[in-house]
Backbone as a printed PyTorch tensor [residue, N CA C, xyz], in Angstrom:
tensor([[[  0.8480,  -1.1890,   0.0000],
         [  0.0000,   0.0000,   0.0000],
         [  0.8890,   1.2460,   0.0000]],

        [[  0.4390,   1.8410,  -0.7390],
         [  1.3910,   3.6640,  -0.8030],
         [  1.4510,   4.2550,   0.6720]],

        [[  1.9020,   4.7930,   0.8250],
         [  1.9720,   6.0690,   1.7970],
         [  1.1110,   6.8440,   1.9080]],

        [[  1.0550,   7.2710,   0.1420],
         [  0.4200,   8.6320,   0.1130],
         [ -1.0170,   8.1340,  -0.0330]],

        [[ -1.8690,   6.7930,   0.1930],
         [ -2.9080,   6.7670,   0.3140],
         [ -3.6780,   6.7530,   2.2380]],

        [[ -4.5580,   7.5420,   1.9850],
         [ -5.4250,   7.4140,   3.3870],
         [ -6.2460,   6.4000,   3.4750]],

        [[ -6.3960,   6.1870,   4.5390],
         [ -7.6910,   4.9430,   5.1390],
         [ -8.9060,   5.4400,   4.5490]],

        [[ -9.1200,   6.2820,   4.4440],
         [-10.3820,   7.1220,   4.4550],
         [-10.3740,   7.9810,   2.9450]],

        [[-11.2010,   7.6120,   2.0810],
         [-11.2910,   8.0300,   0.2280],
         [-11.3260,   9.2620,   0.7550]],

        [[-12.5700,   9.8660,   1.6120],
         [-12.8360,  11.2500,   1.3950],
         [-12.2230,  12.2970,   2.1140]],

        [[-10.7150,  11.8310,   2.8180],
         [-10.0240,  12.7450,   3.1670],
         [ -9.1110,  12.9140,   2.0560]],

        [[ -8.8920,  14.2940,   2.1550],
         [ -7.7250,  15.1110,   0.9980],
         [ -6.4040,  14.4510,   1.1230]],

        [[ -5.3660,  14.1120,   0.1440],
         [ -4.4200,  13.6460,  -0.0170],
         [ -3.4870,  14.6930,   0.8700]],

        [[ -3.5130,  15.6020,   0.8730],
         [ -2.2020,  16.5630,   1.0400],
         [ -2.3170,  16.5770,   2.8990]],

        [[ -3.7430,  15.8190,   3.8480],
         [ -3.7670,  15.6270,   4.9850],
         [ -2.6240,  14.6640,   5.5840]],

        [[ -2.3200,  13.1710,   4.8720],
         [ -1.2540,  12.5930,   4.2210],
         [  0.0600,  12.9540,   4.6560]],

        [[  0.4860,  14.4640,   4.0820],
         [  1.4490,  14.8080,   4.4300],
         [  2.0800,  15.4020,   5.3980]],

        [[  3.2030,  14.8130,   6.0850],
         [  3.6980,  15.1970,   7.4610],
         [  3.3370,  16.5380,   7.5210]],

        [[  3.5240,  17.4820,   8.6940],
         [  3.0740,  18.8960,   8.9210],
         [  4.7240,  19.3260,   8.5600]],

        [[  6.0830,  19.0040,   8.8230],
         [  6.9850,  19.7330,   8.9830],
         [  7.0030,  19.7890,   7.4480]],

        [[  6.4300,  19.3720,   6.0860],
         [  6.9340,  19.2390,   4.6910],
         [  6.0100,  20.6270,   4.3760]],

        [[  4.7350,  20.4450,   5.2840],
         [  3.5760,  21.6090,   4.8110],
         [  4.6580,  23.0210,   5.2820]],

        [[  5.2500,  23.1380,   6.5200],
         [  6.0310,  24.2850,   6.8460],
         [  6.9360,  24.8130,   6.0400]],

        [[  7.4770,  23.9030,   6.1130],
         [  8.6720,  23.6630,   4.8140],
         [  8.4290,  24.7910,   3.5070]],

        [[  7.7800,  24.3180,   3.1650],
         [  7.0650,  24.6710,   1.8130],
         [  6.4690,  26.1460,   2.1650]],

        [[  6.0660,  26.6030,   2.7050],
         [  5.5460,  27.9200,   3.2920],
         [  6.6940,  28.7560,   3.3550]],

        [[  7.9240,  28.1640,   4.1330],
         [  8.5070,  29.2030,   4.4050],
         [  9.2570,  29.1860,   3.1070]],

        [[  9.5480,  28.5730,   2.2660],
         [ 10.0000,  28.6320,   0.6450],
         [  9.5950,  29.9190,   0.1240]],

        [[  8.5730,  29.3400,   0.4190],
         [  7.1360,  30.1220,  -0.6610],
         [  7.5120,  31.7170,  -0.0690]],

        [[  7.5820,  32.0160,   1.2870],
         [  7.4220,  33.1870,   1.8530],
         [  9.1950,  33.9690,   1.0330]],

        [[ 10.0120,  32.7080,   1.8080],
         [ 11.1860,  33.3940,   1.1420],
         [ 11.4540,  33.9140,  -0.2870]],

        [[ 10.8830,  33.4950,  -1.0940],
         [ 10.8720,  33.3730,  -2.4360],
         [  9.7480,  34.5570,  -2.6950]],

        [[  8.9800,  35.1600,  -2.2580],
         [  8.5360,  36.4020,  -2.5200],
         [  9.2090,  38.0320,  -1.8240]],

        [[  9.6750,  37.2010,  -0.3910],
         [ 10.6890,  38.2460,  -0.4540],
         [ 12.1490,  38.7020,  -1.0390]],

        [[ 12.3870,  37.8610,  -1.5670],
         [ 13.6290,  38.0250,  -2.9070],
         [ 13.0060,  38.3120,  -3.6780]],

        [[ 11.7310,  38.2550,  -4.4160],
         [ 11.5830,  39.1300,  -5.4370],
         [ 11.1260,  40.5450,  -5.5040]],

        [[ 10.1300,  40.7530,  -4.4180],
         [ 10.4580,  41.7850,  -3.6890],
         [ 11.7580,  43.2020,  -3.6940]],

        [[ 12.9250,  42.4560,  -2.8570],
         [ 13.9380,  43.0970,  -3.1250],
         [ 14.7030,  42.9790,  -4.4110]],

        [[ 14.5920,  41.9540,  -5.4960],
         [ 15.1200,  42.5910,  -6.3670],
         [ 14.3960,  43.3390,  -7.5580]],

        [[ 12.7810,  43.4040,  -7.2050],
         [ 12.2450,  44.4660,  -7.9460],
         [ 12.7110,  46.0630,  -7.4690]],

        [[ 12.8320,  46.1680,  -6.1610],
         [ 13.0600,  47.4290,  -5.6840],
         [ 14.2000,  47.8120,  -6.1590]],

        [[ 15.4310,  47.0770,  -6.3930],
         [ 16.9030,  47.5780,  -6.8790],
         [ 16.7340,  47.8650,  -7.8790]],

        [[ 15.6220,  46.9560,  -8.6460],
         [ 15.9910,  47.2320, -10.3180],
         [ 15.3160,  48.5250, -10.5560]],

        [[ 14.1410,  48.5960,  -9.7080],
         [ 13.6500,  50.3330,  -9.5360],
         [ 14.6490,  51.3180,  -9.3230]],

        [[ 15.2700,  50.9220,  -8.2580],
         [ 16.1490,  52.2790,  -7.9220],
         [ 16.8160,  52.3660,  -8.8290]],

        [[ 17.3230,  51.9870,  -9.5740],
         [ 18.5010,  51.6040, -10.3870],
         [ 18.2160,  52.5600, -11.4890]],

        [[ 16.7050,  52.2040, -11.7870],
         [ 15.7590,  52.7600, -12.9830],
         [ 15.4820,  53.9790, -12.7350]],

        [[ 15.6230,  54.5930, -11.6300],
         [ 15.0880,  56.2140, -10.3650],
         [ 16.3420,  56.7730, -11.2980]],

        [[ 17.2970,  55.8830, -10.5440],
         [ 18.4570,  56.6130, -10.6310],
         [ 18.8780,  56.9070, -11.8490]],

        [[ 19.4060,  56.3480, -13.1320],
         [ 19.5960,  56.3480, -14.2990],
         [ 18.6310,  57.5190, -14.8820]],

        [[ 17.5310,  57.2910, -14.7530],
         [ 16.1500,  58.3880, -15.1000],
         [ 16.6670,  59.5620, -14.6820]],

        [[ 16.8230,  59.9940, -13.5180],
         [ 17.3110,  61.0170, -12.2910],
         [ 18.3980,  61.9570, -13.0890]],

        [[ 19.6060,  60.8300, -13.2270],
         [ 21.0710,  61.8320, -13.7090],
         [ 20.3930,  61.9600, -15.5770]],

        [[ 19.6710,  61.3030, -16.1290],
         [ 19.8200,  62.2700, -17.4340],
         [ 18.4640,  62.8870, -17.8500]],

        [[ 17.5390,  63.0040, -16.5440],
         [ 16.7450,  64.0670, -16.6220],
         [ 16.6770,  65.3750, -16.3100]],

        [[ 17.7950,  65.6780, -15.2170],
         [ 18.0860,  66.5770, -14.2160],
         [ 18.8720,  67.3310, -15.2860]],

        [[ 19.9640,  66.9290, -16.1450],
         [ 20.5790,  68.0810, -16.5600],
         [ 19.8200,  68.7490, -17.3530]],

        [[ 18.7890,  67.7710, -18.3640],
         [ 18.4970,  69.0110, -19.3270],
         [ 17.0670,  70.3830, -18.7100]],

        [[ 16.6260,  69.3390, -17.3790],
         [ 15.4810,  70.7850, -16.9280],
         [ 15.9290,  71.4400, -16.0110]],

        [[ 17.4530,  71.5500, -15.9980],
         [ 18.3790,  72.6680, -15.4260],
         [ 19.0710,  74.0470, -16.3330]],

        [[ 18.5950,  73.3140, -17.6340],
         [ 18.9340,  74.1190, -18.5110],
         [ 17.9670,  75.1610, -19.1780]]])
């Protein structure tokens, strides 16, 4: 018999799975939006900045 089957048809498969794999996976998930996160913001600043130095000279002029 599998593992991944329950005693019981009408419980959900993913009940099945240990709790530390469900954590696991969360904190992935969490980490993995905060890296993209920060590297949308750099590529912004980056984009501020670049924008910034060759907009500034000519409406100084």
């Amino acid at each position: 018999m599998s593992m991944l089957r329950t005693l019981n048809p009408r419980i959900p498969l993913w009940l099945g799975v240990p709790i530390f794999h469900i954590i696991i996976l969360l904190i992935l998930v969490c980490i993995n939006s905060m890296l993209k996160g920060l590297i949308w913001k750099e590529i912004m600043m980056r984009v501020i900045i670049i924008n910034d130095t060759y907009v500034n000279p000519i409406l100084r002029v």
